[in-house]
N, C-alpha and C positions, 0 to 999 in steps of 0.2 A: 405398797407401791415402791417401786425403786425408783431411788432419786439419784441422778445425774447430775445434779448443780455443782459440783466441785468432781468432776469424775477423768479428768487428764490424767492423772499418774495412778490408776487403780483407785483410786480418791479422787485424789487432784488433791492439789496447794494453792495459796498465793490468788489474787485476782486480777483482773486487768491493768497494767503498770500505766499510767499515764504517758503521752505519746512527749516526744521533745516538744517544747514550742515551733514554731513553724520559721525555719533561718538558726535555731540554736545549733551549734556546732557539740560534738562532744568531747572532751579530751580522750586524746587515746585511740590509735585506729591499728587495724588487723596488719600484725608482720604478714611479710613478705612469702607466701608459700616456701618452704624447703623442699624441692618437686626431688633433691635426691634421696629426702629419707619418707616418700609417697610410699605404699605399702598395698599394693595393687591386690583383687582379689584374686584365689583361687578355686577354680571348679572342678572337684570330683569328678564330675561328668565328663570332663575333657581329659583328667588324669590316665594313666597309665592303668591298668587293671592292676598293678604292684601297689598302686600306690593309693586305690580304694579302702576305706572302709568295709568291714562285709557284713556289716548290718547291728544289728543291737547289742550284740555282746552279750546275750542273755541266753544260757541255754534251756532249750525248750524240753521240760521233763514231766513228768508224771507224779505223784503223792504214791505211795508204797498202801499208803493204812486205807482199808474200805469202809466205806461209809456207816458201816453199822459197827465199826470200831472206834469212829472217831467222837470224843467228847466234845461238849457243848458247854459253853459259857456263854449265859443271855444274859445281857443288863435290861434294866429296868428301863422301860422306853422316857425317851427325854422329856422335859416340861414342855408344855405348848407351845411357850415364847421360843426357847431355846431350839427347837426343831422348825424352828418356820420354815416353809422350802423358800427363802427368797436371797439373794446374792447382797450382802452388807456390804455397800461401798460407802468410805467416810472419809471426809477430809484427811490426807496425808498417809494413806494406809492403802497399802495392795487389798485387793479383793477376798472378806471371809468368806469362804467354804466349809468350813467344819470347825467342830466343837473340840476341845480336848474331854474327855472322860476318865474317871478312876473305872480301873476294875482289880474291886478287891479280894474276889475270888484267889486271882492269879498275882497277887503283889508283891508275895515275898517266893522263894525259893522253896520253902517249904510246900506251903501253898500251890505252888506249879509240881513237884514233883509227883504229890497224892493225886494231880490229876492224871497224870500220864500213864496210861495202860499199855506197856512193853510188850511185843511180838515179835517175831524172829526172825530173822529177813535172811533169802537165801545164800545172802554170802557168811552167814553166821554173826550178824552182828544183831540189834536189833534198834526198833523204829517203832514212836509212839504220835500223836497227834490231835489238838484240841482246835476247835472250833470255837472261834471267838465272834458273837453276835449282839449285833446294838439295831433294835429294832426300828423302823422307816428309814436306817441312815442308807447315804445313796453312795456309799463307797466307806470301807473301813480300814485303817494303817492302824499295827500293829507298835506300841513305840515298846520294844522288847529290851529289857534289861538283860543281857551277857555276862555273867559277873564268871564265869570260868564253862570251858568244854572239852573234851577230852579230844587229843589228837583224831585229826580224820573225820569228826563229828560235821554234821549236813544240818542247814534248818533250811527245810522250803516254805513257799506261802504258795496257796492257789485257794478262788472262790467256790464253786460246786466241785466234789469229787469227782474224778474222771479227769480235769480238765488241767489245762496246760499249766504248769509252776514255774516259780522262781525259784533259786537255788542259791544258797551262798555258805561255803564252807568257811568253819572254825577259823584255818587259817586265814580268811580275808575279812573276818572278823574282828582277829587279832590287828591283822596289819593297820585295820581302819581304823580301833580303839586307840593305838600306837600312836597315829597321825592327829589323832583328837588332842590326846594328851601333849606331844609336842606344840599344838597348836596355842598351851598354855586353858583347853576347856576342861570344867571339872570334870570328876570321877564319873558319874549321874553322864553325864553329858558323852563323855568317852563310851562308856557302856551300854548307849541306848542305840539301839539299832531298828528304823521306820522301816515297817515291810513296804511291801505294796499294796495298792487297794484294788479292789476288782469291781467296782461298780455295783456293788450289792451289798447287801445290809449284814454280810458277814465274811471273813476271811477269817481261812483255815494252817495255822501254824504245825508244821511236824519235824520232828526231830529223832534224824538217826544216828547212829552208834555204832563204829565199824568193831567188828571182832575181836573182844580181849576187851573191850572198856565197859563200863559199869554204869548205873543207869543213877548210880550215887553222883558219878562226875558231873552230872551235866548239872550246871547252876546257873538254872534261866529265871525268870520271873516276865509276866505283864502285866506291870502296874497300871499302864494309861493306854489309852487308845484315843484317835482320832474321826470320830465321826463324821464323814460328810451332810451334813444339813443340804446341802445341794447336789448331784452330782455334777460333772462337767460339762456333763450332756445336758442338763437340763439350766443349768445358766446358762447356754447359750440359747436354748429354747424361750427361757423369759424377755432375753431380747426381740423375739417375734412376734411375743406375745403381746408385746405396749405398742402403741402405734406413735407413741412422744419419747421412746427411747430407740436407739440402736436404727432407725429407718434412712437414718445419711447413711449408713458404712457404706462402705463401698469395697465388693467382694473384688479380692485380687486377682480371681480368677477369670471377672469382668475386664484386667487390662492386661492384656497379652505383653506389651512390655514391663511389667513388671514382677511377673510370675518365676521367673528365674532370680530374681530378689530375695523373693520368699523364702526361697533354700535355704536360707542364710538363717531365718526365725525361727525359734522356737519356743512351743508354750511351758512354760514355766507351774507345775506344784510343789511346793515343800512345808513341812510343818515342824514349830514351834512347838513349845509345851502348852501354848493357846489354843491350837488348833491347826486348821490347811488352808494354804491359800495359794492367789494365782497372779503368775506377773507376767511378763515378756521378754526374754533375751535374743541376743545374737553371736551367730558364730562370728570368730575373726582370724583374720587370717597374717602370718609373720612374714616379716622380709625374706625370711629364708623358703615361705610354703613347705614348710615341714610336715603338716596336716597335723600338729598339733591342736587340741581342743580346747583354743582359749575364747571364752563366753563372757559376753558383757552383760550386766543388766545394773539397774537400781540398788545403791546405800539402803534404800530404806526398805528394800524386798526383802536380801541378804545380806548382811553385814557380822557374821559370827562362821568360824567353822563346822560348829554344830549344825546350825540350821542348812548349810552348802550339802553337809554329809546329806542331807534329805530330800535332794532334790531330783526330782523326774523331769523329761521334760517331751516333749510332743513333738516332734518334725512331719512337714509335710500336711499337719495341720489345716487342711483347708478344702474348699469344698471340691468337690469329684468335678463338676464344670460350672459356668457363671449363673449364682445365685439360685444355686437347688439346694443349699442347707443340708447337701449328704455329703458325710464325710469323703476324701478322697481313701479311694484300698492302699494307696500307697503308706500311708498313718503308719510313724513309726515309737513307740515309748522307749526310751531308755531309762533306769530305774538307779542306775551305780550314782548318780551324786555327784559331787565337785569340791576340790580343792579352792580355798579363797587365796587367792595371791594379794589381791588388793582392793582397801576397800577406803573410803573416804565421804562423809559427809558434806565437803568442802563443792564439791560438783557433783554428789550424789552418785558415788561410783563405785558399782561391784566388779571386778574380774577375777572369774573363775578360770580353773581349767577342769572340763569332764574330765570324769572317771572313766566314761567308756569313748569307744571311737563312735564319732556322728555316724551314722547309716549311708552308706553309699547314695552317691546324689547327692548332699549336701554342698552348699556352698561355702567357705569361708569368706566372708567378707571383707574388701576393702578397709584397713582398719586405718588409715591415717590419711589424710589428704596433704600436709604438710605444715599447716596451720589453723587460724582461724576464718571463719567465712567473713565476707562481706555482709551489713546490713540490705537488703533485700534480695538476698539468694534466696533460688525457690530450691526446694528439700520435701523429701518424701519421707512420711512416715509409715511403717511396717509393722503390724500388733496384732495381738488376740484380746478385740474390747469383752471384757467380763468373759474370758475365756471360750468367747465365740473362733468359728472359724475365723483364719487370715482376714484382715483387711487392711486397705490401704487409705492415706491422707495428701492431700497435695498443699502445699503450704507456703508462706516465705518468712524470713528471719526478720521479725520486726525492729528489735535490736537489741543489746547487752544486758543483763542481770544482774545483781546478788542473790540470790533466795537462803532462807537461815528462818528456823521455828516455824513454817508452814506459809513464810511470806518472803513477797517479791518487790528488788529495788530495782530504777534504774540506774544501771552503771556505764559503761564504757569497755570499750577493745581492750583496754589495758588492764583493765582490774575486774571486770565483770566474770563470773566462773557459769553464767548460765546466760543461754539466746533465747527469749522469748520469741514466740510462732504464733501464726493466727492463719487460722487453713480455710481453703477457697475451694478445698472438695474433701468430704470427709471428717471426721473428727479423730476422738479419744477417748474411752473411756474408763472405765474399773477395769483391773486387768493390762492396759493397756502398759503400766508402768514397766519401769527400766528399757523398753522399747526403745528401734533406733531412731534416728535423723537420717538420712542419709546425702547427699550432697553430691550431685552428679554432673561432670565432665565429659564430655562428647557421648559414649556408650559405656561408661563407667561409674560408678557410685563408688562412695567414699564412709563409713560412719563418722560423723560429726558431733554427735551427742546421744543422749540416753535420755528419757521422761525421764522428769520428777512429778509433775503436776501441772495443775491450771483450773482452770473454768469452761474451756471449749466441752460442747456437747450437741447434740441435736438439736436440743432445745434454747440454745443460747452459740448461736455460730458464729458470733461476733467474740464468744471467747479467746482466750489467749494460753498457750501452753507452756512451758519451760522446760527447756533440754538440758542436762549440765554440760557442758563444753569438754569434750574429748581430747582436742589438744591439751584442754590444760591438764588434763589428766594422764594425757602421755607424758608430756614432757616431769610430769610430779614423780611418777613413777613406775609407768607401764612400758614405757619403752626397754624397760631394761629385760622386757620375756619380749615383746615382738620384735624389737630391734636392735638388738644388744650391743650390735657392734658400731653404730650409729655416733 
């Protein structure tokens, strides 16, 4: 059974803070908005055609090697426990999805190259290709060690033959290992490159070799892999299937003023050496609307370059119309990862910038209202609980924070780094973390915060959630990508 009792921040943290006495004043009240460093959003949809996105960034290609060419590496199917299909939500922890696994077939270089059987490809180069299979998993990531590849070299990933791939050349191999390394991550770390997963219990690595290079150069290995124990699809399935979980949400696609919100969210996969898991972000948008890809979510989701370099993430994410649980066609992945510019424990705060441009239609969000809210503003919150379709929360700031070790103090406007929330429609759940607030002014919203955690759920709606405070994290150090000149 999956338990929801702590499940605000993909866990949840912290429990309900006791309320002031009734006449207690508190020290400390919200400055004054700064309305000229406000940070309005921008929409794509209203942009200039110049100035779109033109979609995933990801080119749509084919596998060279056929099927009865391609090698097979099977693991040993996982232990009982270890393969439950059921969504692990736990105090203070984004939502488990998948297992990490050794495969020691493929661990060393050695090892990987006796696998790979060379053919010739028509431009004279040549191209080999192993299948790598982990039996019941409901999606499998490659964590592929790069330790050297010869100029011009290709590695794709796709799940059944025939079918559409991913693609990422040597050189951007290079460049990303580069960026790891500056980022001060180890060796291991620089050189491990997450494919993609395809929803199925095997993904098929190949690698080619343009003309002139030797089948000696390529020095790959896969040591580990990432088994999905869940897929995506089907946590969010588990939520329909308890009738004491997930029965508040409230599909976005049920409030027609909010649905242009939405654009702004995205679902969040990335994986550790632990395994995969699943959180909630948001675009945001700079003073200048540059269409820059700067992404907020949760300290405790992402907080390492390594783990950034891993991440996917899902737009558009929600259902096709109000509450039919089929995905919308519009569904877009983007696979390239993200840069960490800033992260912080202090308000619990990741900002990335993607790797790739959002997909056409997206929104960047309103990323600064100008200060801090007032205690009883009402605020919308915008997630993927337990990696279900979009849902929405309607809520008000009940009042100021500390949160630190998975607990919550009352504090004050002046020193508080986190607003505790208690919502009047909707909840939060696993998944649901790094998620916004948002904070809305006549036909405008604003992001105001990001989950950490709480206790609200279905089953306990008198819960309480915890935002970390956005201003304080601009002014600490994010203004200086959204609003530099500030």
């Amino acid at each position: 059974m999956l338990s929801l009792a702590m499940a605000g921040c993909g866990g949840g943290s912290g429990g309900n803070d006791p309320a002031p006495p009734p006449g207690e004043q508190r020290p400390g009240t919200p400055e004054q908005p700064n309305l000229a460093e406000r940070i309005e959003p921008f929409d794509t949809l209203k942009a200039s055609a110049a100035k779109q996105a033109d979609g995933a960034g990801i080119a749509q290609v084919r596998g060279l090697v056929s099927a009865q060419s391609i090698r097979t590496v099977t693991l040993e199917p996982l232990p009982t426990h270890a393969a439950m299909k059921t969504v692990s939500v736990e105090a203070g922890t984004p939502v488990k999805i998948g297992e990490s696994r050794s495969v020691s077939a493929a661990r060393t270089v050695q090892a990987m190259q006796a696998l790979l059987q060379w053919q010739p490809t028509a431009a004279g180069g040549k191209v080999a290709a192993v299948s790598f299979v982990s039996p019941d998993a409901g999606g499998v990531r490659l964590g592929v060690a790069v330790q050297a590849l010869p100029r011009g070299a290709v590695l794709r990933f796709y799940g059944a033959p025939g079918t559409n791939a991913v693609e990422v050349s040597a050189a951007e191999l290079a460049q990303r290992a580069a960026h790891l390394r500056d980022s001060g991550e180890s060796e291991t770390v620089a050189q491990t490159y997450w494919s993609p997963e395809f929803g199925a219990a095997s993904t098929t690595m190949e690698v080619e070799i343009p003309a002139g290079a030797e089948p000696s150069q390529v020095h790959v290995s896969v040591p580990s892999l990432s088994h999905f124990t869940v897929s995506v699809e089907e946590a969010q399935v588990q939520l329909d299937e308890k009738a004491t979980s997930g029965s508040c949400n409230i599909d976005v696609m049920c409030k027609p003023e909010v649905i242009d919100q939405g654009r702004s969210v995205a679902r969040m996969i990335y994986t550790t050496s632990e395994g995969s898991y699943l959180c909630t972000g948001t675009l945001l948008n700079d003073a200048r609307s540059s269409a820059t890809p700067y992404f907020l979510t949760a300290n405790h989701c992402i907080n390492t370059q390594g783990v950034a370099a891993s991440l996917m993430t899902d737009w558009f994410y929600h259902s096709n119309a109000c509450d039919t649980g089929r995905t919308s066609s519009n569904h877009v992945q983007l696979r390239g990862g993200a840069s960490l510019l800033y992260a912080s424990a202090n308000t619990d705060v990741s900002f990335l910038r993607l790797n790739d441009a959002p997909p056409a239609g997206a929104l960047y969000a309103g990323s600064y209202y100008g200060g801090a809210l007032d205690v009883g503003s009402a605020v919308l919150g915008l997630h993927n609980p337990n990696g279900d379709l979009q849902k929405m929360s309607l809520g008000t700031v009940l009042r100021y924070s500390t949160c630190a070790n998975g607990g919550c103090g009352v504090s004050d406007a002046a020193r508080g780094t986190f607003y505790t929330v208690g919502w009047q429609e909707g909840t939060t759940e696993g998944g649901s973390s790094g998620s916004s607030m948002f904070y809305t002014i006549g036909a405008t919203r604003y992001v105001a915060g990001q989950l950490y955690g709480g206790n609200a759920s279905c089953t306990n709606p008198g819960g309480q959630d915890h935002y970390g405070r956005f201003d304080v994290s601009y002014r600490a150090s994010i203004k200086q990508w959204l609003n530099p000149g500030s």
